[in-house]
C-alpha positions as CSV (number, residue, x, y, z in Angstrom):
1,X,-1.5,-4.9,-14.2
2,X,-4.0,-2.4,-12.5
3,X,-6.6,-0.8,-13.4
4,X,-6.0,3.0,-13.2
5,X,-9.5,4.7,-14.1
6,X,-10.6,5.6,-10.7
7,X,-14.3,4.7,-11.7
8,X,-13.7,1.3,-13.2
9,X,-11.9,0.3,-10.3
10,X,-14.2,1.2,-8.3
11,X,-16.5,-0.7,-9.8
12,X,-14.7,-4.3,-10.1
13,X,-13.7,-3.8,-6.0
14,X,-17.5,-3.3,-5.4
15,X,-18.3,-6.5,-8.1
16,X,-15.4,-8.6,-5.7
17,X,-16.9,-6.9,-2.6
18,X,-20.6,-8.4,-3.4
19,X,-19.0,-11.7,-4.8
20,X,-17.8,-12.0,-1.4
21,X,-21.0,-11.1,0.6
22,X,-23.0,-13.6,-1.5
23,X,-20.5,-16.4,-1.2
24,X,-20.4,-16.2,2.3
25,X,-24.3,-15.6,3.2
26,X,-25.2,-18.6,0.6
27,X,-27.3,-16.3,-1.9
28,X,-26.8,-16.3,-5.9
29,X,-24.5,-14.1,-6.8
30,X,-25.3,-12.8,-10.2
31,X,-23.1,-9.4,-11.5
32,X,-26.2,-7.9,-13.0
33,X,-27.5,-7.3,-9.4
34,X,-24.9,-4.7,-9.0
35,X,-26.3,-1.4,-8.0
36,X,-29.6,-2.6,-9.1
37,X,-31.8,-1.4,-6.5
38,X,-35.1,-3.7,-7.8
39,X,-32.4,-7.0,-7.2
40,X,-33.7,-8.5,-3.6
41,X,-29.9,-9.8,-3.1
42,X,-28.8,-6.5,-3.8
43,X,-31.2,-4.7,-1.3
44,X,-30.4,-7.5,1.1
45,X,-26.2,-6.5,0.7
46,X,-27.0,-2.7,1.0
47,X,-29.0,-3.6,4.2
48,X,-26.5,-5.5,5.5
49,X,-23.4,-2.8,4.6
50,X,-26.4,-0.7,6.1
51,X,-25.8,-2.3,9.8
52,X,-22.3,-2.4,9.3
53,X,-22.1,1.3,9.5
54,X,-24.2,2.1,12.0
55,X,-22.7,-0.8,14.3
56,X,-19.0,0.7,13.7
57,X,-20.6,4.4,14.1
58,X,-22.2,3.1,17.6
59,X,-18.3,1.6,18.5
60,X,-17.4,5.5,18.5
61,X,-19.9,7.1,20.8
């Protein structure tokens, strides 16, 4: 079974996404952190998927 609203998929791959993330950087993964911008392990994910744009946009040049 899939999901097949666009938006609530969206949201349970970004939930598995940070699930990830946490797991493997050792912080506490909590689901209310998601898209919470005040949450510091949320801020410290965004940061991180921050440098992992701008190190694949660098790869480009």
């Amino acid at each position: 079974m899939s999901i097949k609203n666009p938006v609530v998929a969206k949201i349970f791959n970004d939930l598995e996404v940070y699930r990830d993330y946490c797991r493997f950087e050792g912080k506490k993964f909590d689901e209310k952190a998601l898209y919470n911008k005040k949450d510091p392990n949320w801020q410290a994910y965004e940061k991180y998927r921050g440098w992992l744009r701008a190190k694949k946009a660098s790869r480009r040049k």
